[in-house]
N, C-alpha and C positions, 0 to 999 in steps of 0.2 A: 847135971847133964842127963837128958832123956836115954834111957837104956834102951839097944834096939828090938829088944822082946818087948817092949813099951808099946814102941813104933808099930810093931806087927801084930798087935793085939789090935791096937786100932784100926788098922789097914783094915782088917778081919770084921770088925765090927761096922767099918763104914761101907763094906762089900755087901756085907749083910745084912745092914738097910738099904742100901740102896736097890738089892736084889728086892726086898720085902715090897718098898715103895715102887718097883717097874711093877712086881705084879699085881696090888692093888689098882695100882694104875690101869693094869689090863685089865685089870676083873671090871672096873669101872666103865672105861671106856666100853667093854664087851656089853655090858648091861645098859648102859647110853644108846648103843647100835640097835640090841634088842628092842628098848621099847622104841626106838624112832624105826625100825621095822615093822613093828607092830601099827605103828599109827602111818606107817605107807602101808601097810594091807588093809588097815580099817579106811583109810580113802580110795584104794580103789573100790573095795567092795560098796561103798558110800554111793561113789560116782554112778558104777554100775547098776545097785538099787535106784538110785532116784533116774536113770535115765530108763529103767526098765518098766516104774511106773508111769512117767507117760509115755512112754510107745503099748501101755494098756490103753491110753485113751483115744492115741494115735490109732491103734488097729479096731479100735471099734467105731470111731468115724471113719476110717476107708471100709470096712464091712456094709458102715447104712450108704457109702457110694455106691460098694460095688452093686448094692439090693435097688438104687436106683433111689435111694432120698437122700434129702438133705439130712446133713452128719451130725450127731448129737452133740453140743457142747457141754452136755451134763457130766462133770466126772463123778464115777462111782467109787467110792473111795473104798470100798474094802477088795475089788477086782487090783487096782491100782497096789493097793499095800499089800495083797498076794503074790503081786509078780516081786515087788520089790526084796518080798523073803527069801522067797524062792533066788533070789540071783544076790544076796547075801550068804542063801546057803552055799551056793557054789564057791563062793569065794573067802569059805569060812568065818562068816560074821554074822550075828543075831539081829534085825532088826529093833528097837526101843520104838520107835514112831515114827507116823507117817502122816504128814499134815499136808493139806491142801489152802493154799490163797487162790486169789481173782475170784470175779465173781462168778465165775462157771468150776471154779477148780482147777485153772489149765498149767499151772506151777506148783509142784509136788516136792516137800522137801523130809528129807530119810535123815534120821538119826540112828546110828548104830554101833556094835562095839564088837571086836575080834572075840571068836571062841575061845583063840590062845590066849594065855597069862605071862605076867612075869611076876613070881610071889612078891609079897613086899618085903621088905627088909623085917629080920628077926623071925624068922620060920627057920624051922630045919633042914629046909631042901638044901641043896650044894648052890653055889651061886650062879652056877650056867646052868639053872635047871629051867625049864621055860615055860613047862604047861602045869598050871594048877589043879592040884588034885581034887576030887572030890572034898565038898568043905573049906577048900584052903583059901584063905582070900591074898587078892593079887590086882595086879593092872593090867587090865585090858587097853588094849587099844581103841580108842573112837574117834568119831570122824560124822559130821556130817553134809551130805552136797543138795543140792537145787538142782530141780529141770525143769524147763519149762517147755509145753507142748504147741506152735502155733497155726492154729485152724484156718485153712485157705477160703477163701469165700468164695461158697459156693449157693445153688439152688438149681430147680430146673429151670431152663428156657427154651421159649418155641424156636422150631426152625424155618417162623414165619409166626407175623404179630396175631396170628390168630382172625377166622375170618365171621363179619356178621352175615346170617341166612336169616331172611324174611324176620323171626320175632326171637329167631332166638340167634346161636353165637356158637361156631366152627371151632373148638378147641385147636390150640397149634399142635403139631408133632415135637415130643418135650425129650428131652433128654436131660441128667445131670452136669453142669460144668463148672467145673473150679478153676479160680485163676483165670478164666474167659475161653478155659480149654476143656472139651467132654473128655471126660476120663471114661475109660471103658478096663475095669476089672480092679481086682484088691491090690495086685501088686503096683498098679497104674496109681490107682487114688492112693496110697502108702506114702508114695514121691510126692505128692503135692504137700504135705505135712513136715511140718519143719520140729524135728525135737534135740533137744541143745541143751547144755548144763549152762547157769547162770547162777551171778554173787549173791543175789537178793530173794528174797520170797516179794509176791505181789504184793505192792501196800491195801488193796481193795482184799476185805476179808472173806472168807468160804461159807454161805449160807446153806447147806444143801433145799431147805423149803424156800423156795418161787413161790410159795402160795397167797405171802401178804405182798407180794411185789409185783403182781401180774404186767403192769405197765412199761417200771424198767428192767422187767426183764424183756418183754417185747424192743426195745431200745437196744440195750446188750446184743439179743440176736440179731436185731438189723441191723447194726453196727458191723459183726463178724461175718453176716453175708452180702455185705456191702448194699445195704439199704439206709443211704447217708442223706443229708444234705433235704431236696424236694422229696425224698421218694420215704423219708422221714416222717414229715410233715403230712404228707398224703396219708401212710400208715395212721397215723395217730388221729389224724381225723376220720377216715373210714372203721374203724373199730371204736372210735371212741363212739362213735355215732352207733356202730352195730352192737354194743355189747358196752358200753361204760369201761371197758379193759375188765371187766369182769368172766373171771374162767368156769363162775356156775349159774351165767344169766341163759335165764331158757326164753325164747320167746313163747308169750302164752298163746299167740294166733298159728304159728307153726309147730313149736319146737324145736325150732332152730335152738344149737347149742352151742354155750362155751363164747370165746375172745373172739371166735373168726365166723361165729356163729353157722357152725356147719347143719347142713341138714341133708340127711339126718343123723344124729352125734356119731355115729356108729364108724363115719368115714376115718373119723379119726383115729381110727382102732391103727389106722395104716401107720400109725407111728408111737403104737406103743397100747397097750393096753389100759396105761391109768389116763386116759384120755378125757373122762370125766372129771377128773383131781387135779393134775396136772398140766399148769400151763405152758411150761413146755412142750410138751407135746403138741398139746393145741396149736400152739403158734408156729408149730416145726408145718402141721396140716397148713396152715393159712397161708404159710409163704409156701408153700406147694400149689395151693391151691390158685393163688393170685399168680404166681407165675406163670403157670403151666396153661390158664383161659385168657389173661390180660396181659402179662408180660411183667408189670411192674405196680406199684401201690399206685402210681398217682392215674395210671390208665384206671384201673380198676374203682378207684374213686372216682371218679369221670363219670363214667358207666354209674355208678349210686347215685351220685345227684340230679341224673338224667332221670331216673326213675321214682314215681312216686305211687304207691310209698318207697324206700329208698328199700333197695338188694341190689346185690351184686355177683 
C-alpha cells in the first residue's frame, strides 16, 4: 500500500513539470512570435522598398511629361535602389539587392533583412532578448517583394495633322498625351502611371546597354508608345532605309546623324546628352520628331518615298 507522503511527493513533482513544460512552452511559443514578427516587419519593409523603387522610375517619367517629352523607359538602377534603402531604412531593414527584369527595367525586385535579431540558440543572452549585439550572430528577419511600374503611352501630337506650304511643311501645334489625354503638370502625368506589387519578376532579362540592339529596342519603344501593328512596319522601313537602325550612321552628304538621322545631331541633346551613344535617346528625338511634323510613322514614310532622294 502506497503511503500518502508517496502520493504527495509525486503530486509535487508532477506540478513541477508540468509548471517547467507551460513555461518552456512559453518561452517557445514567445520566440515562434518573435521571429514570425520579425519576418512581418521584413515584408512590410520589402513591399515598401520595392514599390519605392519604382515610383523612382515612375517620377522620372512624369518629370520628362511634365518638361513636355516623351517619358524615358530607361530604368536607372542605382536611383531605383537609393529610394529602395532609403524606405528600408524607415522601416528598420537593410537592403541585400536590387535587381531589375524586362527589357527597359520596369519590375524591380528588393531582397532585404530586418536590423533586429533573434540570437540563435546557445548564446548567453536571456531567451526574450531580441536585438543582437554587436558580434553576436542571430536571425534576422527577411523577405523579399516585386513592383512593377507600367508606362502609359504616350508621345507628342498635333492638334491638327500638320499643314503643307508651297515646298516646305506647317508643323502642327504639339502637345504631350498619354492615354489619348494631354496631361498638363507632374502631379497630372504621376496618375497616368500605374505602380503595383506583383508574384513574379519579368521573365525578359535587364540589359542596361541598347547599344548592340538598336532595332528592337526601337520596337520595345514603339510597342509602349503605342506605335503597333501599320505604324510598326512604316517605322522599320523608314529608319531602316534612313540609317540601317544604326545609332552611329552619319550621312557623309549631310551629317545627318544617328537612327532618326537628325540634323543636325545636336537636336537630340533634347533628350539627353549621350545622344551620340545612345539609342534611346535617339529614338525618344524621332518619335518626337515624326509626331510633332507628320503625326505618325506611316505619314512620315509617305513623305520619304515621295522624295527623291528620300528625307523626311
Amino acid at each position: 500500500m502506497r503511503r500518502r507522503a508517496d502520493k504527495g511527493a509525486a503530486t509535487t513533482i508532477l506540478v513541477v513539470t508540468m509548471a517547467l513544460v507551460l513555461v518552456a512552452a512559453t518561452l517557445l511559443l514567445s520566440k515562434i512570435a518573435r521571429a514570425n514578427g520579425l519576418r512581418t516587419r521584413a515584408q512590410t519593409a520589402a513591399d515598401a522598398s520595392a514599390l519605392a523603387a519604382a515610383a523612382e522610375i515612375r517620377d522620372r517619367g512624369a518629370t520628362d511629361i511634365a518638361r513636355g517629352l516623351i517619358p524615358d523607359g530607361e530604368i536607372y538602377l542605382s536611383s531605383s535602389a537609393g529610394a529602395a534603402r532609403d524606405y528600408a531604412a524607415k522601416n528598420g531593414a537593410v537592403v541585400d539587392e536590387v535587381r531589375a527584369s524586362g527589357y527597359f527595367g520596369l519590375t524591380v525586385k528588393v531582397t532585404l533583412h530586418t536590423r533586429a535579431c533573434q540570437p540563435k540558440p546557445g548564446t548567453d543572452q536571456a531567451p526574450m532578448h531580441f536585438t543582437c549585439e554587436h558580434g553576436e550572430r542571430g536571425l534576422h528577419g527577411t523577405a523579399t517583394a516585386i513592383a512593377r511600374v507600367a508606362f502609359p503611352a504616350c508621345g507628342p501630337r498635333g492638334f491638327h495633322d500638320g499643314k503643307k506650304h508651297g515646298k516646305g511643311f506647317i508643323p502642327p501645334t504639339i502637345g504631350i498625351f498619354c492615354n489619348g489625354l494631354q496631361t498638363r503638370g507632374f502631379d497630372a502625368a504621376r496618375r497616368m502611371f500605374a505602380v503595383r506589387l506583383v508574384d513574379e519578376e519579368d521573365p525578359t532579362a535587364f540589359d542596361p546597354d541598347y547599344t548592340t540592339r538598336d532595332r528592337e529596342t526601337g520596337r520595345q519603344l514603339a510597342d509602349m508608345y503605342g506605335w503597333t501593328g501599320a505604324n510598326w512596319v512604316c517605322l522599320d522601313k523608314l529608319w531602316t532605309g534612313e540609317s540601317g537602325w544604326n545609332h552611329l550612321a552619319v550621312n557623309p552628304t549631310s551629317g545627318a546623324y544617328g537612327i532618326p538621322q537628325a540634323l543636325p545631331a545636336v537636336k537630340m541633346a533634347k533628350y539627353g546628352g549621350d545622344y551620340l551613344t545612345n539609342p534611346v535617346t535617339q529614338i525618344r528625338w524621332g518619335f518626337d520628331y515624326i509626331s510633332s511634323v507628320y503625326g505618325n510613322p506611316c505619314a512620315a514614310y509617305a513623305f520619304w518615298l515621295s522624295h527623291w532622294p528620300h528625307w523626311y
